[in-house]
VEXDREN-321679 format. One record per residue: residue number from 1; residue in three letters; x, y, z of N, C-alpha, C in turn. Coordinates in nm, 4 decimals. Example, Ala and Ser with C-alpha at 12.3 -4.5 7.8 and 13.67 -1.06 7.14 Angstrom:
<n = 1 | res = Ala | npx = 1.3190 | npy = -0.5690 | npz = 0.7800 | capx = 1.2300 | capy = -0.4500 | capz = 0.7800 | cpx = 1.3200 | cpy = -0.3300 | cpz = 0.7800>
<n = 2 | res = Ser | npx = 1.2850 | npy = -0.2250 | npz = 0.7080 | capx = 1.3670 | capy = -0.1060 | capz = 0.7140 | cpx = 1.2900 | cpy = 0.0030 | cpz = 0.7870>
# end
This chain:
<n = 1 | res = Unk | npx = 10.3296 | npy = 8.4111 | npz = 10.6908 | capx = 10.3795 | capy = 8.3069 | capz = 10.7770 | cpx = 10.4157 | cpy = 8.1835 | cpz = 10.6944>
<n = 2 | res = Unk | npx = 10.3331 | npy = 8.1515 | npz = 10.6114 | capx = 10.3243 | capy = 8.0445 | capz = 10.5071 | cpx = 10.4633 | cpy = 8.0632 | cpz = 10.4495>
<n = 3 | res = Unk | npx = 10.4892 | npy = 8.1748 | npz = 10.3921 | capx = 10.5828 | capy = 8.2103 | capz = 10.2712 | cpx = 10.7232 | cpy = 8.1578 | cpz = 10.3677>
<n = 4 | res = Unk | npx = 10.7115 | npy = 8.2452 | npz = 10.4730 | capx = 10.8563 | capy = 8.2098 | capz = 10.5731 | cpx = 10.9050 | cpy = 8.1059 | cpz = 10.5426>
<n = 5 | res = Unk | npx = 10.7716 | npy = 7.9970 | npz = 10.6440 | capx = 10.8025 | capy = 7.8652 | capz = 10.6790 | cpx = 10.8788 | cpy = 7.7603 | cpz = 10.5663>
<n = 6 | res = Unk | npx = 10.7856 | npy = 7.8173 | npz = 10.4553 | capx = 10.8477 | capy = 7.6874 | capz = 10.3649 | cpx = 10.9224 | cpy = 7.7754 | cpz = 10.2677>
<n = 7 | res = Unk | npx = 11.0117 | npy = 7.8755 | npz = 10.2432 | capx = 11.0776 | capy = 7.9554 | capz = 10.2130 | cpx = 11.0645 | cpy = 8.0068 | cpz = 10.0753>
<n = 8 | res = Unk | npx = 10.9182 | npy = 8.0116 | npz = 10.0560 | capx = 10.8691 | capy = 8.0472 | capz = 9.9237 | cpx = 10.9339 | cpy = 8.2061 | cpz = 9.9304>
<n = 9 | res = Unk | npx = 10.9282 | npy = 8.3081 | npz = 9.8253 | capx = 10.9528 | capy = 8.4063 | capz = 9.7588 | cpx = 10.8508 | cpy = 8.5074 | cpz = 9.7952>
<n = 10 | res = Unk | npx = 10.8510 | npy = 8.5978 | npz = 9.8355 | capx = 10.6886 | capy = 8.6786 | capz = 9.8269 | cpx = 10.7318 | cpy = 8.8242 | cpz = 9.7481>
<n = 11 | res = Unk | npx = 10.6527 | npy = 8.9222 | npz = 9.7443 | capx = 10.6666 | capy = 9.0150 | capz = 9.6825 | cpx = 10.5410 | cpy = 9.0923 | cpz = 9.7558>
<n = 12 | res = Unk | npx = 10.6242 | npy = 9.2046 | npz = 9.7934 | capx = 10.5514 | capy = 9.3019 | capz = 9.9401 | cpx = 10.6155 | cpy = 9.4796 | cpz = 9.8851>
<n = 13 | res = Unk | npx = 10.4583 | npy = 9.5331 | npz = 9.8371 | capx = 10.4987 | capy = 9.6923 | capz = 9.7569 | cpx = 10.5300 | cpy = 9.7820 | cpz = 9.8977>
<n = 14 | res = Unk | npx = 10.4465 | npy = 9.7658 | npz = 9.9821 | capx = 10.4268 | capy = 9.8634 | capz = 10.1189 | cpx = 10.4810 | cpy = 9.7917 | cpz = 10.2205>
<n = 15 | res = Unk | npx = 10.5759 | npy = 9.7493 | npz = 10.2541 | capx = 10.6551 | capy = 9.7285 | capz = 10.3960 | cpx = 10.6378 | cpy = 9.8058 | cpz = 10.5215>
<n = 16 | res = Unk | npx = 10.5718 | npy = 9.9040 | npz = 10.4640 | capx = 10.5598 | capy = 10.0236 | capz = 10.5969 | cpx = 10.4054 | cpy = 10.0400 | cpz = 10.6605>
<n = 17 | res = Unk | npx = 10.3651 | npy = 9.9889 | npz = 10.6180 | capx = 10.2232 | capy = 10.0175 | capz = 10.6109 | cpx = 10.1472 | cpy = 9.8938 | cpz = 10.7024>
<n = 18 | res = Unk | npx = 10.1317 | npy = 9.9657 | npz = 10.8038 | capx = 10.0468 | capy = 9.9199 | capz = 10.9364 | cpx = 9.9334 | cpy = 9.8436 | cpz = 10.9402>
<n = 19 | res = Unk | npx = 9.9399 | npy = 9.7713 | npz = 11.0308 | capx = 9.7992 | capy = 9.7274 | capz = 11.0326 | cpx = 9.7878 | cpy = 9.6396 | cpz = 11.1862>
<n = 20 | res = Unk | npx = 9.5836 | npy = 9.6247 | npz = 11.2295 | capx = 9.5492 | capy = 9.5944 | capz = 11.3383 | cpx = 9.5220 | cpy = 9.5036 | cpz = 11.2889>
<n = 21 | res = Unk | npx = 9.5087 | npy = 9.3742 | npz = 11.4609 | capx = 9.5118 | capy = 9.2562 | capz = 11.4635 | cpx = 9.4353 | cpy = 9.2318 | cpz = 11.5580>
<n = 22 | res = Unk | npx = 9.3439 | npy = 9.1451 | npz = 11.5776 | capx = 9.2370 | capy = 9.1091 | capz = 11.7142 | cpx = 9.2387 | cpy = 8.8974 | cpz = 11.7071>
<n = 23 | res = Unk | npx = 9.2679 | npy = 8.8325 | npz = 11.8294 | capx = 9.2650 | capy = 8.7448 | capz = 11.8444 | cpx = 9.0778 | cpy = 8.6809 | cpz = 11.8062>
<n = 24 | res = Unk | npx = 9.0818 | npy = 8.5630 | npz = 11.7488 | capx = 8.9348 | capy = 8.5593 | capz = 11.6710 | cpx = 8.8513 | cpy = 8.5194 | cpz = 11.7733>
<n = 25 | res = Unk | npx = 8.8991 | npy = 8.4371 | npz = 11.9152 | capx = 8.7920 | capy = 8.4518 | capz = 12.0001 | cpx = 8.7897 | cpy = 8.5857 | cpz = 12.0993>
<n = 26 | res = Unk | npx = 8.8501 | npy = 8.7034 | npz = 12.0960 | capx = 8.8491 | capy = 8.7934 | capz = 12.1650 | cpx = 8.7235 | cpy = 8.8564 | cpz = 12.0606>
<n = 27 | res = Unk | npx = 8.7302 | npy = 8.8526 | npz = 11.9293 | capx = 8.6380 | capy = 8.9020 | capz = 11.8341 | cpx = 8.5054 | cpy = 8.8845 | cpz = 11.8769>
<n = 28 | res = Unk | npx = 8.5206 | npy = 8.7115 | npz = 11.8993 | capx = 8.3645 | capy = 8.6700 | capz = 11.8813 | cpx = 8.2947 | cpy = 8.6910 | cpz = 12.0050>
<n = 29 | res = Unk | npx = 8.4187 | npy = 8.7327 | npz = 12.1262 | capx = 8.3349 | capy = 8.7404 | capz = 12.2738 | cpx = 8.3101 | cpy = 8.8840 | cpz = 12.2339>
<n = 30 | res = Unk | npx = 8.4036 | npy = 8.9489 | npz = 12.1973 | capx = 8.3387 | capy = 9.1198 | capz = 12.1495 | cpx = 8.2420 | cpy = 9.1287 | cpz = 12.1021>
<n = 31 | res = Unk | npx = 8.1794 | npy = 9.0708 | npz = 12.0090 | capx = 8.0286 | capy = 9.1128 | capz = 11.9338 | cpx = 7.9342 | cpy = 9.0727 | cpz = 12.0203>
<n = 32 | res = Unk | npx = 7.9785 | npy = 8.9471 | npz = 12.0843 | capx = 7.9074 | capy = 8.8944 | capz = 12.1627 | cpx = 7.8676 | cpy = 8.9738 | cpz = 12.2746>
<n = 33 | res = Unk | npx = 7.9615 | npy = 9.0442 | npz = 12.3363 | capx = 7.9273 | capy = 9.1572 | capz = 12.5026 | cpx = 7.8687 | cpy = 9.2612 | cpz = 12.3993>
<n = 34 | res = Unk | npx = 7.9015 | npy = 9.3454 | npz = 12.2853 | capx = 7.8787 | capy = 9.4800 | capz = 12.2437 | cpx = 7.7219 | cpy = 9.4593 | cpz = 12.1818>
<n = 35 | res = Unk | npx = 7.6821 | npy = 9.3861 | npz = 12.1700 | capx = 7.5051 | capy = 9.3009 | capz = 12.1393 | cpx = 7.4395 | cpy = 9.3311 | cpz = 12.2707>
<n = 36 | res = Unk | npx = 7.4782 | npy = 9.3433 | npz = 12.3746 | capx = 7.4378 | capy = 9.3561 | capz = 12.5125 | cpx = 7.4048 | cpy = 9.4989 | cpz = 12.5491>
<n = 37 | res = Unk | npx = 7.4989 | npy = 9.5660 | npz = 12.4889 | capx = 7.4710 | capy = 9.7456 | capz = 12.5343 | cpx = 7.3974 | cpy = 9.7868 | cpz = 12.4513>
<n = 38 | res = Unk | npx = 7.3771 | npy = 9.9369 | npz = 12.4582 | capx = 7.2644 | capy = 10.0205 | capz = 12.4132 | cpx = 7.3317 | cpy = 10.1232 | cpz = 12.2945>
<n = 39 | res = Unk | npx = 7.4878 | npy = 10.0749 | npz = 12.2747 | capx = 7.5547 | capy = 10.1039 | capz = 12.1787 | cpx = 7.5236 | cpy = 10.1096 | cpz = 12.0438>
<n = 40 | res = Unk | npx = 7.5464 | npy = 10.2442 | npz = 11.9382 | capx = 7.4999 | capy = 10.1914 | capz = 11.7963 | cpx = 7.6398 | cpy = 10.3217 | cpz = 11.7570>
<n = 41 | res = Unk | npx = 7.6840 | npy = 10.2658 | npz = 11.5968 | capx = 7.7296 | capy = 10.3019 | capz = 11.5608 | cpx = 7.9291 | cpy = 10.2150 | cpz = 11.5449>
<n = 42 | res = Unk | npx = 8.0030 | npy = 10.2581 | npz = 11.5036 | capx = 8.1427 | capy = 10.2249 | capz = 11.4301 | cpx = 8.2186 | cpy = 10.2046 | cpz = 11.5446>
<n = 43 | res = Unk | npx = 8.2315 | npy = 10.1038 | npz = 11.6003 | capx = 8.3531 | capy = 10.0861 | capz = 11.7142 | cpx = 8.4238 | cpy = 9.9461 | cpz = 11.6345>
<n = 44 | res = Unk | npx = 8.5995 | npy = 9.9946 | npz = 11.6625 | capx = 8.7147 | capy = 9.8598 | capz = 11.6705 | cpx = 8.7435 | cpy = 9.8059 | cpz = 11.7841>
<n = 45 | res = Unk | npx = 8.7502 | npy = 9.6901 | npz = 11.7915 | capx = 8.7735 | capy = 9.6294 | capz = 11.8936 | cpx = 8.9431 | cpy = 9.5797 | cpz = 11.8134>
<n = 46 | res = Unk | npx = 9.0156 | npy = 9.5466 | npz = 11.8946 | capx = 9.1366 | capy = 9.4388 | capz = 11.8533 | cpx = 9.2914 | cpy = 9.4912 | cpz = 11.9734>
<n = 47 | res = Unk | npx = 9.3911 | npy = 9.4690 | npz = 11.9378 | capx = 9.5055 | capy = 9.5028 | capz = 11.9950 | cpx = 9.5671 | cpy = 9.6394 | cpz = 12.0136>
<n = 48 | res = Unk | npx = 9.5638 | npy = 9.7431 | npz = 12.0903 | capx = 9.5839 | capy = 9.8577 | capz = 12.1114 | cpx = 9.6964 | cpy = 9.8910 | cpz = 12.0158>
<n = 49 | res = Unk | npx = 9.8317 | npy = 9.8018 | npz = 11.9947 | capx = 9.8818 | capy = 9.8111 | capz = 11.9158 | cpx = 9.8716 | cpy = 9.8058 | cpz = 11.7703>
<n = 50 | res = Unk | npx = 9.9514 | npy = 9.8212 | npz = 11.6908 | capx = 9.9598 | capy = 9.7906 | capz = 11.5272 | cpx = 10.1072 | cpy = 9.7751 | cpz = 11.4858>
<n = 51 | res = Unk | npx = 10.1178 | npy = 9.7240 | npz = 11.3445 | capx = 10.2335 | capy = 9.6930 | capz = 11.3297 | cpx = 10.2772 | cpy = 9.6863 | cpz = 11.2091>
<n = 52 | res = Unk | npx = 10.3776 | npy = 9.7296 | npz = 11.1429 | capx = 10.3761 | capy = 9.7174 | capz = 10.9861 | cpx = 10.4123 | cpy = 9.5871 | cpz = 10.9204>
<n = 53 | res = Unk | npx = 10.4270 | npy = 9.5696 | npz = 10.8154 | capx = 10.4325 | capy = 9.4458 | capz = 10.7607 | cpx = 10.5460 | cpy = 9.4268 | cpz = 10.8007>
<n = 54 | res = Unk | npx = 10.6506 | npy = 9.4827 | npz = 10.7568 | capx = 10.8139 | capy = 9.4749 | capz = 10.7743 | cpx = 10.8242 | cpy = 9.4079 | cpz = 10.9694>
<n = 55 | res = Unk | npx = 10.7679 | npy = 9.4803 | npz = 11.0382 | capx = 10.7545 | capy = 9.4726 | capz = 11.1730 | cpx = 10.7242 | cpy = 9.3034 | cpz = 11.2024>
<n = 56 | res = Unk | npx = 10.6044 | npy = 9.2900 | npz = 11.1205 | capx = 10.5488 | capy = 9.1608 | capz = 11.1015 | cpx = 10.6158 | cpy = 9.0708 | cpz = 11.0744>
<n = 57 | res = Unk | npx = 10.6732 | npy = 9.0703 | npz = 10.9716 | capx = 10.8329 | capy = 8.9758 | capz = 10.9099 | cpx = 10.8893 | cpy = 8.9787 | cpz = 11.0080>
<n = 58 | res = Unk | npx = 10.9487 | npy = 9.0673 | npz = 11.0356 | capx = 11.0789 | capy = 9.0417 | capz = 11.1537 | cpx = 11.0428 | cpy = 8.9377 | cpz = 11.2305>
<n = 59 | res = Unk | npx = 10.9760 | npy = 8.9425 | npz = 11.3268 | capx = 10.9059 | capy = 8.8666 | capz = 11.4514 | cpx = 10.9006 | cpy = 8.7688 | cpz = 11.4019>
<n = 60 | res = Unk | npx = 10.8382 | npy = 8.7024 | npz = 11.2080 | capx = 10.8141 | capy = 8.5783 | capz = 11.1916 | cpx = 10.9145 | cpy = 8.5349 | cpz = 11.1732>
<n = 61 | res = Unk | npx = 11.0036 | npy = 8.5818 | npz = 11.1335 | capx = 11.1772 | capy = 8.5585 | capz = 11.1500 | cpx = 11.2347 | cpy = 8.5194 | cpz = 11.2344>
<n = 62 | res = Unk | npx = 11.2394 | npy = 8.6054 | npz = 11.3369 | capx = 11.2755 | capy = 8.5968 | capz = 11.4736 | cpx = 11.2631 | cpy = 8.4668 | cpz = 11.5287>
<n = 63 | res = Unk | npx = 11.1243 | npy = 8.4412 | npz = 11.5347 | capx = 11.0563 | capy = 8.3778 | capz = 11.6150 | cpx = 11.0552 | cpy = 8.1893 | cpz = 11.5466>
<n = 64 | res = Unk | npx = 11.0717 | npy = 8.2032 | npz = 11.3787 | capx = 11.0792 | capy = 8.0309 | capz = 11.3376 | cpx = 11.2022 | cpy = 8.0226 | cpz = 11.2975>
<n = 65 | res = Unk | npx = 11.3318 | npy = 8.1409 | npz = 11.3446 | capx = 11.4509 | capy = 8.1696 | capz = 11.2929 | cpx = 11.4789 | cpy = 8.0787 | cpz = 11.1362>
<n = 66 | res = Unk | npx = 11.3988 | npy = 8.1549 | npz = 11.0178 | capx = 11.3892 | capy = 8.0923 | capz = 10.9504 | cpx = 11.3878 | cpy = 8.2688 | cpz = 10.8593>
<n = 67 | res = Unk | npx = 11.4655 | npy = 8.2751 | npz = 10.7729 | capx = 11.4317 | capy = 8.4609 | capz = 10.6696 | cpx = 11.3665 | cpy = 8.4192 | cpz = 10.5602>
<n = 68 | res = Unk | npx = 11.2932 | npy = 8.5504 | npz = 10.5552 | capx = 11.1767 | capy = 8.5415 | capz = 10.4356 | cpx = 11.2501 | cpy = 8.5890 | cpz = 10.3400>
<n = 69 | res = Unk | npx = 11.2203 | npy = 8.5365 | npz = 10.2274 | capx = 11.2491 | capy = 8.5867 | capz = 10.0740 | cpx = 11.1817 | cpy = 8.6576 | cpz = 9.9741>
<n = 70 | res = Unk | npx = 11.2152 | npy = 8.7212 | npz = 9.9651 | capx = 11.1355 | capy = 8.8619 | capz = 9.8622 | cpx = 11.1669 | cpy = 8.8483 | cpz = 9.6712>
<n = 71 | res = Unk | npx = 11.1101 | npy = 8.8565 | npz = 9.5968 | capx = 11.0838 | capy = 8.9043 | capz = 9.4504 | cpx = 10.9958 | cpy = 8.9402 | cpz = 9.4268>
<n = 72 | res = Unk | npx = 11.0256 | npy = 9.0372 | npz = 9.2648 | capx = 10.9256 | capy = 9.0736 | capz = 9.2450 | cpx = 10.8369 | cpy = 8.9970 | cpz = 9.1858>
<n = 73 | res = Unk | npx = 10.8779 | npy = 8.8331 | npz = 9.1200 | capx = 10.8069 | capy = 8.7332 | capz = 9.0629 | cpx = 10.7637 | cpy = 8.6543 | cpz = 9.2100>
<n = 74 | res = Unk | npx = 10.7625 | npy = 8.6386 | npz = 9.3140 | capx = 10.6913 | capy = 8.6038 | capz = 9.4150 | cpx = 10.5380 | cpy = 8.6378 | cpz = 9.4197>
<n = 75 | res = Unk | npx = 10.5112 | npy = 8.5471 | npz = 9.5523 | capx = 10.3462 | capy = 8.5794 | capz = 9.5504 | cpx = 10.3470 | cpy = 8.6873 | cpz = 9.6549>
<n = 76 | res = Unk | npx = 10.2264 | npy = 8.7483 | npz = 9.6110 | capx = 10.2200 | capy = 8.8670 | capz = 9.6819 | cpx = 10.1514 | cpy = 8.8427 | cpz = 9.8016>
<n = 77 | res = Unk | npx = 10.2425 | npy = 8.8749 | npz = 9.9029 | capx = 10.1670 | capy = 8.8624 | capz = 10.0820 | cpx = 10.0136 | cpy = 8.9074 | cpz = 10.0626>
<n = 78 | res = Unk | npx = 9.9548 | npy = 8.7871 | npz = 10.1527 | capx = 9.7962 | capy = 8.8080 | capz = 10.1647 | cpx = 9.7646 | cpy = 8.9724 | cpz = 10.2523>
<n = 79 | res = Unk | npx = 9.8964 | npy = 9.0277 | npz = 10.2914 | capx = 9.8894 | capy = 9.2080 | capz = 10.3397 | cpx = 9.9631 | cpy = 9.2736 | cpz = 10.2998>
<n = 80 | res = Unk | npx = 9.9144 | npy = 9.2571 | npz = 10.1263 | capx = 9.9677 | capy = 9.3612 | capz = 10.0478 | cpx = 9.8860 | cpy = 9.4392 | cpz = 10.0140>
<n = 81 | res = Unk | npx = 9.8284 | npy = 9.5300 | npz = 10.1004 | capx = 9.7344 | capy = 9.5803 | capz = 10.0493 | cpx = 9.8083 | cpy = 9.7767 | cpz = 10.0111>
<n = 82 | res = Unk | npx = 9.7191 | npy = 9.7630 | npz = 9.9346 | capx = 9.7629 | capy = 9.9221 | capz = 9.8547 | cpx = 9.7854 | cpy = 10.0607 | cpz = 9.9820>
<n = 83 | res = Unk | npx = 9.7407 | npy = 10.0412 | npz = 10.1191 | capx = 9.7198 | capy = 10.1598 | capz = 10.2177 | cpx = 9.7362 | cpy = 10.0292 | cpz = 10.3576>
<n = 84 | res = Unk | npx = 9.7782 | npy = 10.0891 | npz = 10.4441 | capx = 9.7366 | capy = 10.0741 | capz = 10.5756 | cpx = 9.5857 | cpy = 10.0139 | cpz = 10.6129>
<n = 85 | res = Unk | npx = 9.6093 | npy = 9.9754 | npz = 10.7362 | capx = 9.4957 | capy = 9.8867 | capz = 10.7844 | cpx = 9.4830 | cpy = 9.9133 | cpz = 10.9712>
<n = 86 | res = Unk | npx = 9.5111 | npy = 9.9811 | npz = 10.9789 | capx = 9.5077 | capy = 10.0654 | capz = 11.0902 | cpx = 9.4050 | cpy = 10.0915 | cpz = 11.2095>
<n = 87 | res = Unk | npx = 9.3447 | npy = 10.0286 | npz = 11.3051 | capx = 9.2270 | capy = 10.1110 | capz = 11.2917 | cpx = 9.2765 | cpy = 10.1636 | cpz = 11.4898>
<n = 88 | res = Unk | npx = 9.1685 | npy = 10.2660 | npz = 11.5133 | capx = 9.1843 | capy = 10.3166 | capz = 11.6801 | cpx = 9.0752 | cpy = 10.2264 | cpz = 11.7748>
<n = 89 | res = Unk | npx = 9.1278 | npy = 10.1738 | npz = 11.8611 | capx = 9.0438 | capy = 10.1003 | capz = 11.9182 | cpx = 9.0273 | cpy = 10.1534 | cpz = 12.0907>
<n = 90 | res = Unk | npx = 9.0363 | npy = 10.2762 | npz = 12.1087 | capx = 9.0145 | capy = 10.3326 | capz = 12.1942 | cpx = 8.8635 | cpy = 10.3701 | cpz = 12.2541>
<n = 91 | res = Unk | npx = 8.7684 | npy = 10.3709 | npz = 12.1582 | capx = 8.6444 | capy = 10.3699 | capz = 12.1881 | cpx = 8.6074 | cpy = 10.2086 | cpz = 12.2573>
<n = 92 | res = Unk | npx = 8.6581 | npy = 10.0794 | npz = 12.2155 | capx = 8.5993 | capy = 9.9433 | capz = 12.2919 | cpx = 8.6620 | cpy = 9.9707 | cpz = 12.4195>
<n = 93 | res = Unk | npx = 8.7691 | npy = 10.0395 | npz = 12.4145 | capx = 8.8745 | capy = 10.0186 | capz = 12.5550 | cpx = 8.8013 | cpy = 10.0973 | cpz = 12.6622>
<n = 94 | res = Unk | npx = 8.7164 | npy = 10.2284 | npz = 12.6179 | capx = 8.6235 | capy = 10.2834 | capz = 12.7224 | cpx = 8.5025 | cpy = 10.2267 | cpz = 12.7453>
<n = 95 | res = Unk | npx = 8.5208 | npy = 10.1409 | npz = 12.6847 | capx = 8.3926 | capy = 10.0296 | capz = 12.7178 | cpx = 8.4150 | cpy = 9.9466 | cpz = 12.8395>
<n = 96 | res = Unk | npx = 8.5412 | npy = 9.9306 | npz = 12.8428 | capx = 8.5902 | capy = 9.8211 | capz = 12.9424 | cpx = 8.6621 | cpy = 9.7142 | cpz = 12.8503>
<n = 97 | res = Unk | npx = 8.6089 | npy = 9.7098 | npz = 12.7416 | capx = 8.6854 | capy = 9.6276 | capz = 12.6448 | cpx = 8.8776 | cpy = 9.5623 | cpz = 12.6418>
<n = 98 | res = Unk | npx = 8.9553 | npy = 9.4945 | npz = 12.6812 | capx = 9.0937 | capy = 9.4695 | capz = 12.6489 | cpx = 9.0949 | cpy = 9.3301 | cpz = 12.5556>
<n = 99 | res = Unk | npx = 9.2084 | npy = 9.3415 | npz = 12.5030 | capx = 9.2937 | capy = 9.2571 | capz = 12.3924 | cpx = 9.3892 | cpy = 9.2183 | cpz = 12.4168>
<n = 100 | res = Unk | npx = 9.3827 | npy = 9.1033 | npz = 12.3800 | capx = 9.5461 | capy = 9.0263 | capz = 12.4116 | cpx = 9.6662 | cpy = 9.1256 | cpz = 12.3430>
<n = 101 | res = Unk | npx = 9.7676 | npy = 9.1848 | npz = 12.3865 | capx = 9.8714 | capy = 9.2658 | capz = 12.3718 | cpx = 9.9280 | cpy = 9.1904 | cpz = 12.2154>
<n = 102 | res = Unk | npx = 9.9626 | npy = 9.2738 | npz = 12.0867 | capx = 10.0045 | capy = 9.2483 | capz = 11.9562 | cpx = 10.1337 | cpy = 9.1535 | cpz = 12.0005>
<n = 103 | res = Unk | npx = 10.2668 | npy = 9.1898 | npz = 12.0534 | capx = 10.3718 | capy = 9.0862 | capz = 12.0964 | cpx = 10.3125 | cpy = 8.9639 | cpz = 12.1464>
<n = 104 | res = Unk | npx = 10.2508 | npy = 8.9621 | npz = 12.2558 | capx = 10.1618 | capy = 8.8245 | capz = 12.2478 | cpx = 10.0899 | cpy = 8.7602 | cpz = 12.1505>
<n = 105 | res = Unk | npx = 10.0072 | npy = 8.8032 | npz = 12.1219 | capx = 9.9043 | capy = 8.7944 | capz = 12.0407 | cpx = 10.0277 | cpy = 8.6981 | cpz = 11.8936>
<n = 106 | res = Unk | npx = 10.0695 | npy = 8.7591 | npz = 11.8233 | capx = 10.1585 | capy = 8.7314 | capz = 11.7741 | cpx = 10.2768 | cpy = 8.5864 | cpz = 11.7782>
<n = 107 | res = Unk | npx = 10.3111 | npy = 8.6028 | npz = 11.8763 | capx = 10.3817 | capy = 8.4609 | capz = 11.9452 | cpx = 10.3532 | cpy = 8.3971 | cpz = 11.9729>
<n = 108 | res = Unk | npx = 10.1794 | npy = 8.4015 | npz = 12.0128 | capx = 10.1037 | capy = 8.2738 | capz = 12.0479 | cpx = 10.1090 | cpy = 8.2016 | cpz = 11.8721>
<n = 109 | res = Unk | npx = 10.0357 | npy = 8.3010 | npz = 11.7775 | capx = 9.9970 | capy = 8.2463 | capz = 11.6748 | cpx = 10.1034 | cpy = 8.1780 | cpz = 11.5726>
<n = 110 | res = Unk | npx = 10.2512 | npy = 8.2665 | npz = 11.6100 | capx = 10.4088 | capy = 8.2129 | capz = 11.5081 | cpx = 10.4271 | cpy = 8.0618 | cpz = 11.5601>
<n = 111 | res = Unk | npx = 10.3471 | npy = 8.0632 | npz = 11.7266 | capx = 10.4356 | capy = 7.9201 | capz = 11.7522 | cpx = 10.3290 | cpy = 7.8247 | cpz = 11.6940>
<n = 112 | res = Unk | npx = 10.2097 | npy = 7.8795 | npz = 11.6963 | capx = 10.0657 | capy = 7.7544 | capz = 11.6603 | cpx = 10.1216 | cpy = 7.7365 | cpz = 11.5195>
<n = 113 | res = Unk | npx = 10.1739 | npy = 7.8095 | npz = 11.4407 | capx = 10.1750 | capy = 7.7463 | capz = 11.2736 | cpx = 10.2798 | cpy = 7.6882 | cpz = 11.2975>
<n = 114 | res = Unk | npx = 10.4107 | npy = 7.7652 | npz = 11.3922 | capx = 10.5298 | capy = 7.6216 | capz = 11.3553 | cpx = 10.4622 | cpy = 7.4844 | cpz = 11.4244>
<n = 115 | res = Unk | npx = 10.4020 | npy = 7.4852 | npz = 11.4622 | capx = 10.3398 | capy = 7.3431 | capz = 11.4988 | cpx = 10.2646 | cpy = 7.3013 | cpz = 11.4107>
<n = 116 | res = Unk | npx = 10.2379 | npy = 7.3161 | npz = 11.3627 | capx = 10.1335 | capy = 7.2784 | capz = 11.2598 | cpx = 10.2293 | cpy = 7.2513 | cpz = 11.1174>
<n = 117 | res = Unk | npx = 10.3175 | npy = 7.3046 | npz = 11.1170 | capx = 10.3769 | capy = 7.2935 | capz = 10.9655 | cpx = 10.4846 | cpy = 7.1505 | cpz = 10.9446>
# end
């Protein structure tokens, strides 16, 4: 988002490569209710959706109509990571568990930094 806004350079190996997103107070009410049940073991909580980096760009594009710039002497996006980031969050959702939808989720947060910047 950073890189967009002020039209720094980045450098991104995996463009394709997915990843989940959970709003941070949907997080903290999550640990907070899942402390309550009789639950043990590996559950994700976050946005039913996922999205790849490239996916990710676009929207920040879109959305501060402002294009990101790529090299390979750029800094490397803070989700450059070597694999996917993916996770299934279908086990919180049979909990009763929901998440603010990734398109939302997303547009809330593109417009909070253009405000901020």
């Amino acid at each position: 988002m950073d890189h967009v806004l002020k039209g720094k350079a980045m450098t991104i190996d995996h463009p394709e490569h997915r990843f989940s997103f959970i709003d941070s107070y949907e997080a903290a009410l999550f640990l907070y209710e899942i402390a309550k049940l009789s639950f043990e073991g590996p559950i994700n909580p976050g946005s039913t959706e996922d999205c790849s980096l490239k996916e990710m760009i676009a929207m920040i594009e879109k959305l501060t109509e402002k294009q990101a710039h790529y090299s390979q002497d750029g800094a490397s996006s803070p989700y450059n990571f070597p694999g996917p980031w993916s996770v299934d969050t279908s086990l919180a959702q049979s909990f009763g568990f929901s998440f603010t939808p990734l398109p939302k989720l997303f547009s809330s947060l593109i417009d909070f930094y253009k405000e901020q910047s």
